[in-house]
C-alpha positions as CSV (number, residue, x, y, z in Angstrom):
1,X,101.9,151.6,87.6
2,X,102.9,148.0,88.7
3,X,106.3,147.4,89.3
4,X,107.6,144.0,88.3
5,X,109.7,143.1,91.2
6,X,111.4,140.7,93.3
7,X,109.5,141.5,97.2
8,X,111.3,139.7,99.9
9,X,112.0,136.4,101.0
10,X,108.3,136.5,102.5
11,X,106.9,136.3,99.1
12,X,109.0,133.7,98.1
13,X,108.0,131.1,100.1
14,X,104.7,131.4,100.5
15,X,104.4,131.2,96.6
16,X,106.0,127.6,97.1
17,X,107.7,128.2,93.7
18,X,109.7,125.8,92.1
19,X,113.5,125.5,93.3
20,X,116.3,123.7,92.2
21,X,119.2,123.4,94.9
22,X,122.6,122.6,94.1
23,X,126.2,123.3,95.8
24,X,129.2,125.7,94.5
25,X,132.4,126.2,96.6
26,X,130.8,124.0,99.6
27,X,128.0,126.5,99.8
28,X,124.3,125.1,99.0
29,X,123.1,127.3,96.1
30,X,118.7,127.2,95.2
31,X,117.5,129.0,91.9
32,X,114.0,129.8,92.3
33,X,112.2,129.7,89.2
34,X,110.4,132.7,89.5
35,X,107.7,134.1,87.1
36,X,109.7,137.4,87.1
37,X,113.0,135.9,86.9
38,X,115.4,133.3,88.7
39,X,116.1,134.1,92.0
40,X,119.6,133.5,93.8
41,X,119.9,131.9,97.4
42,X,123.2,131.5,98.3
43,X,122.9,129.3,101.8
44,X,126.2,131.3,103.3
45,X,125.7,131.8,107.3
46,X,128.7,131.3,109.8
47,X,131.5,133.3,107.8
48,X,132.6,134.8,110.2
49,X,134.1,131.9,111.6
50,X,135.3,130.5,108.6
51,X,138.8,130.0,107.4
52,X,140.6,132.8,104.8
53,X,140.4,130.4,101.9
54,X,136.6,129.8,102.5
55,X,136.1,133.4,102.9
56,X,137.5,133.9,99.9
57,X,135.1,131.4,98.1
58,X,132.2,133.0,99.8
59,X,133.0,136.4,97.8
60,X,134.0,134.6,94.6
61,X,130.6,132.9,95.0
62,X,128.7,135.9,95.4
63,X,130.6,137.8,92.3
64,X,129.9,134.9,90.1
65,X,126.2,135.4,90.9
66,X,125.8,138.8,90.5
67,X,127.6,138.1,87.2
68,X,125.1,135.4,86.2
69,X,122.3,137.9,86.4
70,X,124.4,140.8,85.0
71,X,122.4,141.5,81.4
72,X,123.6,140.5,78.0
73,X,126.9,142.7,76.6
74,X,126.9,145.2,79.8
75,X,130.2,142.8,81.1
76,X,132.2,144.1,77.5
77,X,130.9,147.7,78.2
78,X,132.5,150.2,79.7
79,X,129.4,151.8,81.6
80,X,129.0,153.1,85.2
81,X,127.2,151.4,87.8
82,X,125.4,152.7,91.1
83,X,124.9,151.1,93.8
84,X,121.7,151.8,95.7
85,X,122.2,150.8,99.4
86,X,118.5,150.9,101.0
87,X,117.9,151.1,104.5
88,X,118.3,152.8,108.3
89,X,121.7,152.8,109.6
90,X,120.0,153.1,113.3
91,X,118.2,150.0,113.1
92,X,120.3,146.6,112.9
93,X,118.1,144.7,110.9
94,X,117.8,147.4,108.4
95,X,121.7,148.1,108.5
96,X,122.9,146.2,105.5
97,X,122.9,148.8,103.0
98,X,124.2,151.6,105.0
99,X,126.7,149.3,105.7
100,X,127.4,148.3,102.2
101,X,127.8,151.7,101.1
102,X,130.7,152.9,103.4
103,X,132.9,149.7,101.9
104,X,131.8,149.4,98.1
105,X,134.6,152.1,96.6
106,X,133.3,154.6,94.8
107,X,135.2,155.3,91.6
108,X,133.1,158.3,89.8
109,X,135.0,161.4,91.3
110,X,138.6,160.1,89.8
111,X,137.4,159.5,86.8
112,X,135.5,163.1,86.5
113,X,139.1,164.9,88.3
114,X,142.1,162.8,87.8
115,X,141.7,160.7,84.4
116,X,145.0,159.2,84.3
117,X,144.4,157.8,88.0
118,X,141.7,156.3,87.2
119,X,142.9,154.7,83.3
120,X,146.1,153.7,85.3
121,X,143.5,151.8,88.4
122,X,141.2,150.5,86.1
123,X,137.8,148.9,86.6
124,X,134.6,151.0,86.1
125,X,132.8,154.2,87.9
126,X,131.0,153.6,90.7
127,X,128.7,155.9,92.4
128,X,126.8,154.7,95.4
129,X,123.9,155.8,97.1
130,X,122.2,155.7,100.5
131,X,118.7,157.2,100.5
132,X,117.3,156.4,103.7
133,X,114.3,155.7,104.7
134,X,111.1,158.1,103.6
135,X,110.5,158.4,107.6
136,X,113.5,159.9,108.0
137,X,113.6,162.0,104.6
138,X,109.7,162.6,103.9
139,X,111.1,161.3,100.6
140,X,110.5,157.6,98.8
141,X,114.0,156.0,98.0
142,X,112.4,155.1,94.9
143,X,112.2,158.7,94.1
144,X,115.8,159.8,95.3
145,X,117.1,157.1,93.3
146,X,115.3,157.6,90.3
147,X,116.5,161.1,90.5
148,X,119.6,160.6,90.9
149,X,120.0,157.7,88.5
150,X,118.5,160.4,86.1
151,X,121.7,162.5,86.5
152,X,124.1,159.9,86.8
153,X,122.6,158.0,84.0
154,X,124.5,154.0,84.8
155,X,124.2,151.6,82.6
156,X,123.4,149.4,85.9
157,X,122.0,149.5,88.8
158,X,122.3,147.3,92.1
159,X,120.0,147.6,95.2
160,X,121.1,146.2,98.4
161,X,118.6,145.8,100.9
162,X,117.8,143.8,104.2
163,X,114.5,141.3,104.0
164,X,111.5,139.8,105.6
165,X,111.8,136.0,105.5
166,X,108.9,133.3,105.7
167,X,111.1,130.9,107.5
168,X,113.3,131.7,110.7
169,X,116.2,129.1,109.1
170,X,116.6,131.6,106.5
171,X,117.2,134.6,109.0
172,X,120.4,135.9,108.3
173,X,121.7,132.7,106.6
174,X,121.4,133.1,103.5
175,X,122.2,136.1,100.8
176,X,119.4,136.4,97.6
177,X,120.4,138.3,94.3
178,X,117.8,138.5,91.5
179,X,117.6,140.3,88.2
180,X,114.7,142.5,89.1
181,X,114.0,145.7,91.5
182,X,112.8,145.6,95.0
183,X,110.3,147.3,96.6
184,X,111.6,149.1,100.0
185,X,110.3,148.2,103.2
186,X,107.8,145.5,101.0
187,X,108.3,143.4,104.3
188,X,106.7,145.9,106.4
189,X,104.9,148.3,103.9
190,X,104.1,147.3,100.6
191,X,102.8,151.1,99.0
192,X,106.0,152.3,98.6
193,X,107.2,152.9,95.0
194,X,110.0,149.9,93.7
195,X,112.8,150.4,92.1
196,X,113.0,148.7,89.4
197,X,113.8,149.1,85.4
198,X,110.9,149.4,84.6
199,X,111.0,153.2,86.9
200,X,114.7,153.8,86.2
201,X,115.0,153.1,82.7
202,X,117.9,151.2,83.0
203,X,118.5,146.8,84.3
204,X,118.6,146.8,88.1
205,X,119.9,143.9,89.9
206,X,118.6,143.5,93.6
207,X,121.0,142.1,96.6
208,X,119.6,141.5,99.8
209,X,119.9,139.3,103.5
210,X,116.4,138.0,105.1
211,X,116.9,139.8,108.4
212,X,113.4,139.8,110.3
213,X,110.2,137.9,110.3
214,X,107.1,138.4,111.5
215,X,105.9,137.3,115.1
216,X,103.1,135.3,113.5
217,X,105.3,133.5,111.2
218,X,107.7,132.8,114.4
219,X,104.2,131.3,115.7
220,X,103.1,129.5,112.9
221,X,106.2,127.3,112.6
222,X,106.7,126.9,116.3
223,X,102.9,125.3,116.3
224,X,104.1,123.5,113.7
225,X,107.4,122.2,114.9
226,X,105.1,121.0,118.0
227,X,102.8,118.4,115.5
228,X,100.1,121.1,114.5
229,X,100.1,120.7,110.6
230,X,96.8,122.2,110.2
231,X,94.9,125.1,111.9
232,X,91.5,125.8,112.5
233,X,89.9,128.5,110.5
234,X,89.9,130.7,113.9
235,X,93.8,129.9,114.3
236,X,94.0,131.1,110.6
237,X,92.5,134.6,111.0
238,X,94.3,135.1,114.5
239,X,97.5,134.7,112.2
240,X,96.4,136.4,109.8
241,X,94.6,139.9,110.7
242,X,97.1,139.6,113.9
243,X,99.1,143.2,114.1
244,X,102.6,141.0,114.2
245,X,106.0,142.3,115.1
246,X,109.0,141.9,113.6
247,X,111.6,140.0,115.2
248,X,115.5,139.3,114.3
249,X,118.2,136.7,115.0
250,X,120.4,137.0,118.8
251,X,123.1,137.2,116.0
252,X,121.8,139.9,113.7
253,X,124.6,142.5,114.5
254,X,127.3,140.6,113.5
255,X,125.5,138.5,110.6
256,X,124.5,141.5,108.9
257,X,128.1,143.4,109.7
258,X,130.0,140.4,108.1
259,X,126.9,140.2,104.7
260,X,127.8,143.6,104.4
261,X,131.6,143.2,104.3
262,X,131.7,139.8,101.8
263,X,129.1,141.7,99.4
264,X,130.7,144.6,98.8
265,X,134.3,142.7,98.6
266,X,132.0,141.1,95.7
267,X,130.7,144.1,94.1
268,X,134.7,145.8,94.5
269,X,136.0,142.6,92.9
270,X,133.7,142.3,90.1
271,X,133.5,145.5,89.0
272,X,137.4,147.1,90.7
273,X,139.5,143.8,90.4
274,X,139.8,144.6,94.4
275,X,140.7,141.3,96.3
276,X,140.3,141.6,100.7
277,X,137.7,141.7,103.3
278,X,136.5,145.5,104.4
């Protein structure tokens, strides 16, 4: 079965696909025109250090995207959402969905045990889930999720995940949301299962920050940067049957820390009516 997903950033540019760039709230905003569907790049790096009211913006951005993608009539409905927050915890590049899942509020318990509490809060139920990795589980987190989404039956479902970029500009600079599944750990391993509607049965919107690239990426554009536009066929293979590692921003930590806190502020607003910064 082939899975008809958004990859990673990686993907992306290589394709060279088409992209129009414009600019919302004083952030740069591209929409790749995608085969699959239009892909979201919201150019938002440095918020930590930006003022309240920017902040602010930033999240409102991001909630109006997610929005944009949201399908047809599922805004007017009253249907749960899960959030599916991919990734290892113990590894900072891979942090941003464990992360995200211990500051998106999860609504589904008050509604199922205190009713009026959760008619008089309002918004919709929540459930989030954090699968892992399969290293750690011996378990895909397609197959966790599809399990689960099989008991929780949503009527959406987000995945939040860290990605591999093409570009080191793009490392943790910039946040992507798309209309389409993911595939976990695509940057690194491409045979695990995605998690898309097309294996949940339900839409799935994906949410993710380019994290890592690859050491012969990192090459590539240095060689480039230094006036070599064109390599030999040798230079070519080298690149490309090299065994690369992956490597990550100085400020990954707090980059992906401060991603994590402005999109789930944007998935608590959208769907909660929550306003602040966790």
């Amino acid at each position: 079965m082939t899975c008809d997903c958004t990859y990673t950033d990686l993907a992306l540019e290589r394709n060279n696909v088409s992209t129009t760039v414009f600019r919302r709230y004083g952030f740069e905003v591209s929409v790749t025109d995608a085969d699959i569907a239009p892909i979201y790049t919201l150019g938002v790096s440095g918020l930590k250090i930006y003022p309240e009211r920017k902040k602010s913006l930033a999240v409102k951005l991001i909630s109006e995207t997610i929005s944009k993608v949201i399908p047809e009539g599922f805004t007017d409905s009253i249907e749960p959402v899960t959030v599916v927050c991919l990734g290892n915890g113990a590894v900072t590049a891979d942090s941003l969905g464990p992360l995200c899942a211990n500051k998106i509020i999860a609504t589904r318990l008050i509604r199922m045990f205190n009713p009026s509490l959760f008619k008089t809060l309002g918004g919709r139920e929540i459930s989030v889930l954090s699968p892992g990795v399969a290293g750690q589980t011996g378990i895909s987190a397609a197959e966790i999720t599809k399990a689960c989404v099989s008991f929780l039956k949503p009527g959406l479902v987000i995945v939040i995940d860290s990605l591999r970029a093409y570009r080191t500009e793009r490392l943790s600079s910039v946040i992507q949301i798309a209309s389409k599944g993911i595939i976990p750990g695509s940057g690194t391993d491409s045979s695990q299962k995605g998690i898309s509607e097309q294996l949940l049965g339900v839409p799935v919107i994906s949410i993710g920050v380019p994290t890592v690239v690859s050491s012969s990426s990192l090459v590539a554009e240095t060689l480039r940067s230094a006036g070599f536009e064109k390599f030999g066929a040798e230079m070519k293979r080298q690149l490309d049957e090299s065994r690369p590692f992956l490597v990550s921003s100085s400020n990954c930590a707090d980059a992906v820390s401060n991603h994590s806190s402005y999109i789930s502020q944007a998935i608590n607003s959208l769907f909660l009516g929550i306003r602040g910064i966790p």
